[in-house]
C-alpha positions as CSV (number, residue, x, y, z in Angstrom):
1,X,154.2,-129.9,-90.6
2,X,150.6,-130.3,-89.5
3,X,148.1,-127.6,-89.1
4,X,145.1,-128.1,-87.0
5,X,142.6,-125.7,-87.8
6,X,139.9,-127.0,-85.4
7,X,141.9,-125.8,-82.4
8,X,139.8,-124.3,-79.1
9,X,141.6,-121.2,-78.3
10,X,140.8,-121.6,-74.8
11,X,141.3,-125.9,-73.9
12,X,139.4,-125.6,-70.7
13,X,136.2,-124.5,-72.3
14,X,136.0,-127.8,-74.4
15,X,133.6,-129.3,-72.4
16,X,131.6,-126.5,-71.7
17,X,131.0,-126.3,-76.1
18,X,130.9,-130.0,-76.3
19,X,127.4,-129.7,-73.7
20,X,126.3,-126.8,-75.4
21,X,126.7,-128.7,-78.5
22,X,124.5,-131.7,-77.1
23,X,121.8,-129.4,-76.2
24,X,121.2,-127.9,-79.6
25,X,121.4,-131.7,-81.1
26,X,118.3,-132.4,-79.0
27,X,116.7,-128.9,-79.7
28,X,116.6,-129.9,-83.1
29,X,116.4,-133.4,-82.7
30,X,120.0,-134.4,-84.1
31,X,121.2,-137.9,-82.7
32,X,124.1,-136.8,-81.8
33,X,126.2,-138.9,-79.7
34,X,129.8,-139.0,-78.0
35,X,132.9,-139.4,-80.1
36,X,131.8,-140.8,-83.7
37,X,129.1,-139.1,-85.6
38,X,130.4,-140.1,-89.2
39,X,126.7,-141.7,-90.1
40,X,124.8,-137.9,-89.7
41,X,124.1,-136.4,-93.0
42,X,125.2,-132.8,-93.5
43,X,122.1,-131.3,-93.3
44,X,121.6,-132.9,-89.7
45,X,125.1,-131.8,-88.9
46,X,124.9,-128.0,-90.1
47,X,121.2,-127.8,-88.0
48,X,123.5,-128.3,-84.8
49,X,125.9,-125.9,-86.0
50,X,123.0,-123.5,-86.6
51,X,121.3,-123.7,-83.2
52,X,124.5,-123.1,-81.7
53,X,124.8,-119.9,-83.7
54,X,121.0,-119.3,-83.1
55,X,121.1,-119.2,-79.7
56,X,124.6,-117.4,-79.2
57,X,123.0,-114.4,-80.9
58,X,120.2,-114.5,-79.1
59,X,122.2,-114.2,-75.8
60,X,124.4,-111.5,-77.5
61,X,121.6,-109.2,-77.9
62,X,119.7,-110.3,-74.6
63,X,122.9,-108.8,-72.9
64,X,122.9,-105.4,-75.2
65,X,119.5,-104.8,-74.5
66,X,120.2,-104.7,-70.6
């Protein structure tokens, strides 16, 4: 039996996180591209991963502080 662990748990916001993803790769300047990204280095990868975090904080506490 396989288990998929990289599983959206809602399907329909897949393209909505693969955009968001796209803008933080150019924030950071990360050529990311469509489908196969194999030739990135880890440290380029985990930058993208780190915007994204960045800037979902940030909106999480823009919204508290309203």
């Amino acid at each position: 039996m396989s288990s998929r662990r990289n599983r959206a748990l809602v399907p329909e916001a897949r393209e909505g996180l693969n955009k968001f993803k796209m803008e933080a790769a150019n924030e950071v300047g990360t050529p990311l591209t469509e489908g196969y990204n194999g030739d990135l280095t880890s440290r380029q990868n985990g930058s993208v991963g780190g915007q994204m975090v960045k800037k979902m904080v940030q909106d999480y506490e823009s919204k508290l502080s309203k």
